[in-house]
Structure formats: C-alpha cells, structure tokens
N, C-alpha and C positions, 0 to 999 in steps of 0.2 A: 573917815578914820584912816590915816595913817600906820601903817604897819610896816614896821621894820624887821626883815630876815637877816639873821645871824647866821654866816656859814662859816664853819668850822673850817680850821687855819690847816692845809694840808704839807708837808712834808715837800720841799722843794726838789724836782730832779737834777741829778748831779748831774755836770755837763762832763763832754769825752776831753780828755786832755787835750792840753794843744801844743803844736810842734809835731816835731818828728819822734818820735821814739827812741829811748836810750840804748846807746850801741852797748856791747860786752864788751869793744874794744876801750870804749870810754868816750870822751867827748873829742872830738877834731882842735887844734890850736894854730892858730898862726904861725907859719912854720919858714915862709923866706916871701921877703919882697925884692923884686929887683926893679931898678932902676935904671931906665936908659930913654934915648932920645925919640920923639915922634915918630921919625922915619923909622926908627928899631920895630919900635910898638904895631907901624902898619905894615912894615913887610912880614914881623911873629905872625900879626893875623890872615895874612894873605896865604902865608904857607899853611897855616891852620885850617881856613877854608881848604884851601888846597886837597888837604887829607881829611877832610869833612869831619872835621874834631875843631875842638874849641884851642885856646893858649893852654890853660890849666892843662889838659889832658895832652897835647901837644908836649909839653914839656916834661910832662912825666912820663907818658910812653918815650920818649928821647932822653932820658935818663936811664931808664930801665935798659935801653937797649945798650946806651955807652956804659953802661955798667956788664954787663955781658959781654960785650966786644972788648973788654979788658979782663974779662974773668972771675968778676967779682960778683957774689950772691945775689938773687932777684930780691928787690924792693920787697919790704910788708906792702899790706893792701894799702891802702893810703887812704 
C-alpha cells in the first residue's frame, strides 16, 4: 500500500534586503573623472600609499584642505 502525505504549503520567509542601506543623504552619483597618463596614475598611488589612504580619499582630503588654504567653506560629507 502506497501512501502518500500531503504537507500543507507553508508561507515562505522573506529574505534581509540586499546592499547597503539607503542613506538620508540620498544615493552617491558619478561626480568627476579625471584623465591622465600611467606615470600620473602611479605616482597618485605611490603618494597615496604614502599617506596610507587610497586615490579617492587622497584627493578629497587634498581638496578639502586646498579649499581651506584659500578660505573657502569645508566640503559636505561626501
């Protein structure tokens, strides 16, 4: 005799979103690319090492600060 059980169809659990979580500021956008030569690119990173920071952050703290050393208001967060 063959018997077959029927199990009742249960409610699936929802999964945790995925990504990062939405900022208040809103989303990040593409905001500057720059363009220069190999040798540019590995001496940006050498100095970047340098100051145990990456390029990205390299260049915005060096913003931030050229922007202060002429007297103009600190960056938003970024």
């Amino acid at each position: 005799m063959d018997a077959v059980l029927e199990v009742p169809s249960m409610a699936k659990k929802k999964s945790a979103p995925k990504g990062r979580p939405k900022s208040a500021e809103g989303p990040r956008t593409h905001v500057l690319g720059i363009r220069g030569r190999e040798a540019w690119k590995e001496w940006l990173s050498l100095f970047a090492d340098h100051c145990r920071s990456d390029m990205v952050d390299l260049i915005d703290d060096s913003l931030e600060a050229y922007a202060k050393a002429k007297g103009f208001e600190a960056p938003p967060k970024r």
